[in-house]
N, C-alpha and C positions, 0 to 999 in steps of 0.2 A: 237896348233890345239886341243890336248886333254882338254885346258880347254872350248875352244867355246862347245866341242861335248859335253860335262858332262853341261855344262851352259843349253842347245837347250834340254836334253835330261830329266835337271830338270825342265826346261822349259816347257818341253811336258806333263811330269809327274803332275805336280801342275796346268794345264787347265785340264788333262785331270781329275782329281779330283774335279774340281771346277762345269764342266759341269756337266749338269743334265742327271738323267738316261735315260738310251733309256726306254721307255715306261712307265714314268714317272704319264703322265695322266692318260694312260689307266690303270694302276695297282691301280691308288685311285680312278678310275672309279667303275673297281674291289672288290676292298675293300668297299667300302660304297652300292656297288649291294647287295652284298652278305650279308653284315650288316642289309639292308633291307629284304633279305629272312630270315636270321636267325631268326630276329624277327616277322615277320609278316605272313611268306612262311607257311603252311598246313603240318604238318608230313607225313598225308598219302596224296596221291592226284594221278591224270592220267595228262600224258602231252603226246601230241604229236607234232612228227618232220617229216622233211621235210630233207633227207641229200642227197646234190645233188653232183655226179658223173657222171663218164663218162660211167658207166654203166645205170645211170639215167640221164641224161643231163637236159630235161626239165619239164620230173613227174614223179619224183620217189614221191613213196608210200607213204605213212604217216605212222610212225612207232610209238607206240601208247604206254606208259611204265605206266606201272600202280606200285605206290611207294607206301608200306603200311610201316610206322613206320620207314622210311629212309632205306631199303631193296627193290628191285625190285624185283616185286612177279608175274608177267605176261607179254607177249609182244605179240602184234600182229597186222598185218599190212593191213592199205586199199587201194588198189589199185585205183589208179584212173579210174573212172566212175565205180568202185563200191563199193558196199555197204557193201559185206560179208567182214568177219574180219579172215586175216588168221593167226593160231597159228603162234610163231616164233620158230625154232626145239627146241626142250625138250631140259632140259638140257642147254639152252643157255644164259639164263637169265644174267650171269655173264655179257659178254660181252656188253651188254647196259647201261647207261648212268641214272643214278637220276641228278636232279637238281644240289647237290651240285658236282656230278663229272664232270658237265660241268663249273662247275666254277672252279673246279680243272684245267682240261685242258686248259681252259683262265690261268689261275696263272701259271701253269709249260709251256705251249706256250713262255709269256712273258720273264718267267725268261731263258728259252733258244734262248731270242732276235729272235724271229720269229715272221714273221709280223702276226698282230692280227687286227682283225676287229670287234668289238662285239656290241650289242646295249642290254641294258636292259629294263626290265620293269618299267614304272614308280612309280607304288604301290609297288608291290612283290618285287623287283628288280630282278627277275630271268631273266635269260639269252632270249633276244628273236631269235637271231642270232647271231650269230658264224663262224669266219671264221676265220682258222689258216694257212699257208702258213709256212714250218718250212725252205725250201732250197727254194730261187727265180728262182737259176738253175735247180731245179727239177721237172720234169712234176710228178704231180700223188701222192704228200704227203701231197696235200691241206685236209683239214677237209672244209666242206661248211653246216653247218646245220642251218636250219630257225624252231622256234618253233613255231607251232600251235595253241595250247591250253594249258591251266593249269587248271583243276578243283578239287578243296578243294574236298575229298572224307569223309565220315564221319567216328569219331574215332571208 
């Protein structure tokens, strides 16, 4: 009996080695997005997103990051049907997102085998959506962000 179970368990061991990684595609999807912003992507530039909750279900705001020299230097958000732009509170800046820390959160998502959804840009390759799902059993730890815009700001 202990040799079938040592046989089944080397068994198990050298398929499960053989197969491919879980999120194989998506990580050299990844990889080659992001090769394409490093090379092509604007140092400084504005983008805006779209990051949908349950607090926002069907129009949350457009949250608007203005990136000078790969640091976030301003935020502020348009409500839908309008036009004014409001500050996001002082002092907050940390807590928003440049380009490359949304492709960080694709990268560290994957490598904690949580389901990802991303679709990039064709030229830039920057992120155009984003959707991380870390627990299937868990209401309320999705990330869901759609991006907007990207415009090259001048050096």
């Amino acid at each position: 009996m202990k040799g079938v179970l040592g046989f089944c368990l080397a068994a198990c061991v050298a398929a499960a080695a053989q197969a491919p990684r879980a999120g194989a595609a998506e990580a050299d999807e990844l990889e080659q997005s992001w090769a394409r912003w490093k090379a092509s992507g604007p140092e400084s530039y504005e983008y805006g997103y779209n990051k949908y909750c349950d607090c926002h279900r069907d129009t949350p705001p457009e949250t608007v990051v203005v990136v000078a020299a790969g640091v976030v230097e301003r935020v502020y958000h348009v409500y839908v049907d309008s036009s004014r732009e409001v500050p996001a509170r002082e002092g907050s800046t940390d807590l928003y997102w440049t380009i490359d820390d949304l492709f960080r959160l694709i990268e560290g998502a994957l490598e904690r085998n949580a389901t990802v959804r991303a679709r990039y840009d064709a030229v830039l390759g920057y992120p155009t959506a984003v959707f991380v799902d870390y627990d299937a059993q868990f209401i309320g730890d999705e990330i869901d962000v759609r991006v907007t815009k990207v415009t090259p700001l001048p050096r």
